[in-house]
C-alpha positions as CSV (number, residue, x, y, z in Angstrom):
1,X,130.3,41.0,50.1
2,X,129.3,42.2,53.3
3,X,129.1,39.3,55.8
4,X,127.6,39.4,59.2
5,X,126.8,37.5,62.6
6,X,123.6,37.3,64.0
7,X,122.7,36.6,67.9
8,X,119.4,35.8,69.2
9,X,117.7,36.8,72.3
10,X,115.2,36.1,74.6
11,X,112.3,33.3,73.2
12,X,115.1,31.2,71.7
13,X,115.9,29.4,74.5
14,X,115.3,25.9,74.8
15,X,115.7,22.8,77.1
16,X,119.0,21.3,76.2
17,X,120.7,24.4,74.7
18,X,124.2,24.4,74.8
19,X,125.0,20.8,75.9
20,X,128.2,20.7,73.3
21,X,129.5,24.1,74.0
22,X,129.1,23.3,78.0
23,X,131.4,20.0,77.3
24,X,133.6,21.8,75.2
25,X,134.5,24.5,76.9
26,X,134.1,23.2,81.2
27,X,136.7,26.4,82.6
28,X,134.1,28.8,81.3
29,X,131.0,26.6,81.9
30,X,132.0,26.7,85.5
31,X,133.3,30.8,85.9
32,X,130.2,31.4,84.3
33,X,128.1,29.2,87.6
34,X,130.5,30.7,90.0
35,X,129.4,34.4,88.7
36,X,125.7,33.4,88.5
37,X,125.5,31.6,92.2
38,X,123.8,28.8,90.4
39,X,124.3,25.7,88.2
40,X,124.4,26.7,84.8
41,X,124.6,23.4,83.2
42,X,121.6,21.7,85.1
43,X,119.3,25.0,84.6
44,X,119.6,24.1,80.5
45,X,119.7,20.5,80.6
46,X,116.8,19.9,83.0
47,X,115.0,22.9,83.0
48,X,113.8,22.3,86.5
49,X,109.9,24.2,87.0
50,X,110.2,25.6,83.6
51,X,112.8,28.2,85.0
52,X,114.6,28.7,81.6
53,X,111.3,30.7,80.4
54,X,111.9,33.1,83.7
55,X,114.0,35.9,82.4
56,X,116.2,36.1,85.4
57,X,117.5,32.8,84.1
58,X,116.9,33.1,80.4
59,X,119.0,36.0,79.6
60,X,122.4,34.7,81.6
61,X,122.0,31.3,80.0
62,X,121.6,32.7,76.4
63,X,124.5,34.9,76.6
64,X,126.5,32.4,77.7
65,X,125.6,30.1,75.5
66,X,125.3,32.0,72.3
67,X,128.9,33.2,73.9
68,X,130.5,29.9,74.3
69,X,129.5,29.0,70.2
70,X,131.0,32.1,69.2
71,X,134.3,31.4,70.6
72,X,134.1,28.1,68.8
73,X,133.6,29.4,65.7
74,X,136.6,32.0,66.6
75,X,138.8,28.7,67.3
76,X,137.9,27.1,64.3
77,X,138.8,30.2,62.3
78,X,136.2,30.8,60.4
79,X,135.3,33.8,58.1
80,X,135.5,37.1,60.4
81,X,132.4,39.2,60.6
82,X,132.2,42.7,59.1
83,X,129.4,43.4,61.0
84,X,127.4,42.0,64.0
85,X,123.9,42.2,65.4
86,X,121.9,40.9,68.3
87,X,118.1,40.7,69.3
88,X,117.5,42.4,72.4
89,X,119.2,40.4,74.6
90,X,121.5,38.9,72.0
91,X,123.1,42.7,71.5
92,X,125.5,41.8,74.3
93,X,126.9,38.8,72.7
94,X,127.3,41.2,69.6
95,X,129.0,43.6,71.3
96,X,131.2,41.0,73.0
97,X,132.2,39.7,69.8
98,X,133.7,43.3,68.9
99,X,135.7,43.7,72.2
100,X,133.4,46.2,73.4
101,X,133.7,43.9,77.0
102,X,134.7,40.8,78.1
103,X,132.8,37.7,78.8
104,X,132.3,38.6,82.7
105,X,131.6,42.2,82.2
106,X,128.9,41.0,80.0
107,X,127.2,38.1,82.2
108,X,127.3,40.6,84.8
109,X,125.3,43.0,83.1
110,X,122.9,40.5,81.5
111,X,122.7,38.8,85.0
112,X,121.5,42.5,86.4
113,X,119.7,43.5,83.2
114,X,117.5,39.9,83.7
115,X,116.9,40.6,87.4
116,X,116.3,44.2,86.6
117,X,113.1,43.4,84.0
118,X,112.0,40.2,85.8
119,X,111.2,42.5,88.8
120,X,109.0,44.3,86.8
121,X,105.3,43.5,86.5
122,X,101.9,44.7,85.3
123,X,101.8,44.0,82.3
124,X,102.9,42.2,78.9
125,X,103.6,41.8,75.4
126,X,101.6,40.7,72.3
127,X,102.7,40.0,68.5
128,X,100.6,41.7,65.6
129,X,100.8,39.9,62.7
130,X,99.7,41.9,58.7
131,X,99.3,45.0,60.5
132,X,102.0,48.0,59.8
133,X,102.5,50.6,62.6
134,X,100.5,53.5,61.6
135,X,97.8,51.0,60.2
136,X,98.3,49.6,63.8
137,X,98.2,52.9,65.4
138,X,95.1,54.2,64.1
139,X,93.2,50.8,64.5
140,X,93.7,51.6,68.5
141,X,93.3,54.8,68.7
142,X,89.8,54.4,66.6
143,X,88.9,51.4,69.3
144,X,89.8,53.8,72.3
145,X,92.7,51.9,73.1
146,X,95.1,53.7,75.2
147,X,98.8,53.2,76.7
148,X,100.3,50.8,74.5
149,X,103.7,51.2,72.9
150,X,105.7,49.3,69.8
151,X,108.0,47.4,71.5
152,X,109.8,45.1,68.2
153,X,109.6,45.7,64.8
154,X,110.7,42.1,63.9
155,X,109.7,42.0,60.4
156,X,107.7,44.1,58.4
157,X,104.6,41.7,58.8
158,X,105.3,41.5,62.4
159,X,104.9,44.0,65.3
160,X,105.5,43.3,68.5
161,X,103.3,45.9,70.9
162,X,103.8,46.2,75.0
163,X,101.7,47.5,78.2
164,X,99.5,46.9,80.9
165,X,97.1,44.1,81.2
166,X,94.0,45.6,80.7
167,X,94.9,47.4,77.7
168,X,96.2,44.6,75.8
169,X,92.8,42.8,77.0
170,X,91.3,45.5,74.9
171,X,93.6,45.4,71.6
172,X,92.8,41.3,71.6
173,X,89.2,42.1,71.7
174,X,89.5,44.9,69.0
175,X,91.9,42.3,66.7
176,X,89.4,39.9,66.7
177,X,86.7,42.3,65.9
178,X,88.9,43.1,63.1
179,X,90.3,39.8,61.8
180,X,93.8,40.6,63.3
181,X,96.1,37.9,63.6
182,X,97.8,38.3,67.3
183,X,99.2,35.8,70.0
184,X,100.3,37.4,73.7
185,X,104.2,36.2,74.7
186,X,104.8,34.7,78.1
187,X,106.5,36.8,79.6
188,X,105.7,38.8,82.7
189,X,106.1,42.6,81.9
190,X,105.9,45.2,79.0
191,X,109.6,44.9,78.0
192,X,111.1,47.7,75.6
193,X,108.4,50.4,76.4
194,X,108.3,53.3,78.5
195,X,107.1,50.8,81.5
196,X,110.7,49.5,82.3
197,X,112.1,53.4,82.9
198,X,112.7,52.4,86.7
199,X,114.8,49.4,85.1
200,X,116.0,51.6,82.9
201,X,117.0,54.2,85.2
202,X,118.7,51.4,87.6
203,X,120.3,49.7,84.8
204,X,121.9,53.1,83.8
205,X,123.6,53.4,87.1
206,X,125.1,50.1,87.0
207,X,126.3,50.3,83.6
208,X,127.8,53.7,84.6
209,X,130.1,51.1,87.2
210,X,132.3,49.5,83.8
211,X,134.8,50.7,81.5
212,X,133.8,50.0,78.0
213,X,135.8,49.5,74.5
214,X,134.8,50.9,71.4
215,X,133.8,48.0,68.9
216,X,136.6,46.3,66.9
217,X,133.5,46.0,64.3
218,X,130.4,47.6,62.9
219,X,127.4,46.9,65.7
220,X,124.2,47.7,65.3
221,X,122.1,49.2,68.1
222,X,118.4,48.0,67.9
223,X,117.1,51.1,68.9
224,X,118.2,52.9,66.6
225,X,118.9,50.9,63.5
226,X,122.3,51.8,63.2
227,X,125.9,51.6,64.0
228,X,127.3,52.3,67.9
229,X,128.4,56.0,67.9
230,X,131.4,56.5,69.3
231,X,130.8,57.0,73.3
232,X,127.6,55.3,73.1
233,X,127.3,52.5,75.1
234,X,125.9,53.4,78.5
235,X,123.5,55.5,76.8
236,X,122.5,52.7,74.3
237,X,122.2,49.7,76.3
238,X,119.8,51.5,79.0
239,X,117.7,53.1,75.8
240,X,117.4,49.5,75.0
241,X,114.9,48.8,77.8
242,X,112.3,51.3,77.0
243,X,112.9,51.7,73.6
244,X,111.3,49.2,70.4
245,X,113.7,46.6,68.9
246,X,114.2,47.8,65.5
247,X,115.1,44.6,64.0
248,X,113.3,45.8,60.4
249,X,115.7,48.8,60.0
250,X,118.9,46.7,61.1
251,X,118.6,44.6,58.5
252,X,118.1,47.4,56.1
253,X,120.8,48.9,57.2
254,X,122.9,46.2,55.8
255,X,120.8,46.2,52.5
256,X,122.1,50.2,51.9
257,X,125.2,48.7,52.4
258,X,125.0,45.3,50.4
259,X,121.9,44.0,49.1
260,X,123.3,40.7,48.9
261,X,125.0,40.6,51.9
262,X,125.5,37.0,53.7
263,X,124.7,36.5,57.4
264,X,125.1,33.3,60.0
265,X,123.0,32.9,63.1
266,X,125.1,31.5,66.2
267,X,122.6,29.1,67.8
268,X,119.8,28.5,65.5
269,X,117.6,30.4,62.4
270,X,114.9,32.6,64.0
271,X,117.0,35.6,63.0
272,X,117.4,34.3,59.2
273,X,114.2,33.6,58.6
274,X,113.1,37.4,59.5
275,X,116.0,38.4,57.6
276,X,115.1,36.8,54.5
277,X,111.4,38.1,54.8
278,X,113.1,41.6,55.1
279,X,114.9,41.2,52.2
280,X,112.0,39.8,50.2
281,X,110.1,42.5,50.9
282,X,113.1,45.2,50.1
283,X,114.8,43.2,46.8
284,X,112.8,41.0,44.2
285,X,114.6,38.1,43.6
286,X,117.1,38.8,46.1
287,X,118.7,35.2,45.7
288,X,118.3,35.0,49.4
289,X,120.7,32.6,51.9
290,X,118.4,29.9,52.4
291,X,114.4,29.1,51.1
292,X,112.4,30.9,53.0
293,X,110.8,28.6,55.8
294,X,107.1,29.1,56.4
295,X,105.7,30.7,59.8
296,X,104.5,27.1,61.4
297,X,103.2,29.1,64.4
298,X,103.5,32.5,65.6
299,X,106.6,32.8,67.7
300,X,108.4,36.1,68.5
301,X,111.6,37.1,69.9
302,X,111.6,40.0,72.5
């Protein structure tokens, strides 16, 4: 049976994370504040003006978090992954699990990669709920609503869609013409579309700066769906920023190659649950990992 490891990305975060892993592990807690300029430890447990929602913050503090549990689970020697995947952000935790880089490489790119898109602005990003992309599509084009992009396909009743202020003003006003179930994400720019090419072009550059490994393991690349090709990495990781999360075609990815396949989330169960509504809606009676939880509110990774 194929097993893998999940990692989750930013709108996971919460006040508190990593408190055990922090204790556990104090020689990397501390590298990991002397590379980031800042206190680490205090930024999770106090969350001081609601900073760990500022992506500048959130994406260091994930990685090292969902970093620090990995290696735990690496000490306590359990069951190697035959494959690994990240949301977004959590990609680089993937990739660090393979050898692709080590921890600092990493922190330092997430560290740029966070300043990068938190200096962008303009715009936003909304969830669609029950709507599929072309379905989506047309219902915008029809309404006259222009310069929006798919930005996540989480699940397959779950879009996420990105772009400039006014025109997601006008998508909510045609989804609630329409009956369209939506809620807008708090963050501060239209992330994964063709609005972060300056961050993407940027982030390029500075990639271009590191040596990279080839994965150890099979990692799959959110935007496309599949396996790192060989070479890959610079070109991958910048795509990333102006390209959709294609979390829907991940996971079928490992379907085609076990339709039973096991997973484990480091950090929490955002990931599972989307993975199990994948699978539901690709296998009946998939005997999935866990009952599938109900949606108690609209949340969405990005």
């Amino acid at each position: 049976m194929v097993f893998a490891i999940l990692f989750p990305g930013q709108g996971s975060q919460f006040r508190g994370m990593g408190k055990d892993a922090f204790e556990r592990y104090p020689g990397l807690t501390q590298f990991a504040c002397d590379v980031l300029d800042y206190d680490l430890v205090a930024l999770c447990r106090d969350n001081p003006d609601d900073a760990l929602s500022r992506t500048e913050y959130t994406q260091p503090a994930l990685y090292t978090v969902n970093a620090l549990q990995m290696f735990e689970r690496t000490r306590r020697e359990e069951q190697p992954a035959d494959c690994y995947l990240g949301h977004s952000l959590g990609e680089y935790n993937a990739l660090l699990a393979a050898g692709v880089f080590d921890f600092e490489t990493g922190l330092r790119l997430v560290k740029k990669r966070g300043e990068l898109m938190a200096a962008a602005s303009g715009g936003g990003m909304t969830a669609v709920m029950d709507t599929p992309a072309p379905r989506l599509l047309d219902i915008l084009g029809q309404d006259g609503v222009e310069g929006l992009d798919i930005a996540g396909f989480n699940t397959d009743a779950q879009l996420v869609i990105a772009g400039p202020a006014e025109a997601l003003r006008a998508a909510h006003a045609s989804f609630k013409e329409r009956g369209i179930r939506f809620a807008p994400l708090r963050v501060s720019a239209p992330f994964h579309s063709r609005y972060m090419e300056p961050a993407r072009a940027e982030f390029e550059r500075y990639l271009k700066e590191f040596t990279f490994a080839e994965p150890t393991a099979e990692v799959v690349a959110n935007v496309s769906g599949r396996p790192y090709e060989q070479g890959a990495i610079v070109a991958t990781l910048s795509r990333q920023l102006v390209e959709p999360v294609r979390w829907t075609d991940s996971v079928r990815h490992l379907l085609a190659r076990d339709p039973r396949f096991a997973c484990e989330e480091v950090g929490g169960k955002s990931l599972l649950r989307m993975v199990e509504k994948i699978r539901a809606a690709a296998v009946p009676d998939p005997s999935p990992i866990e009952k599938p939880v109900p949606d108690r509110e609209i949340r969405a990774l990005i």
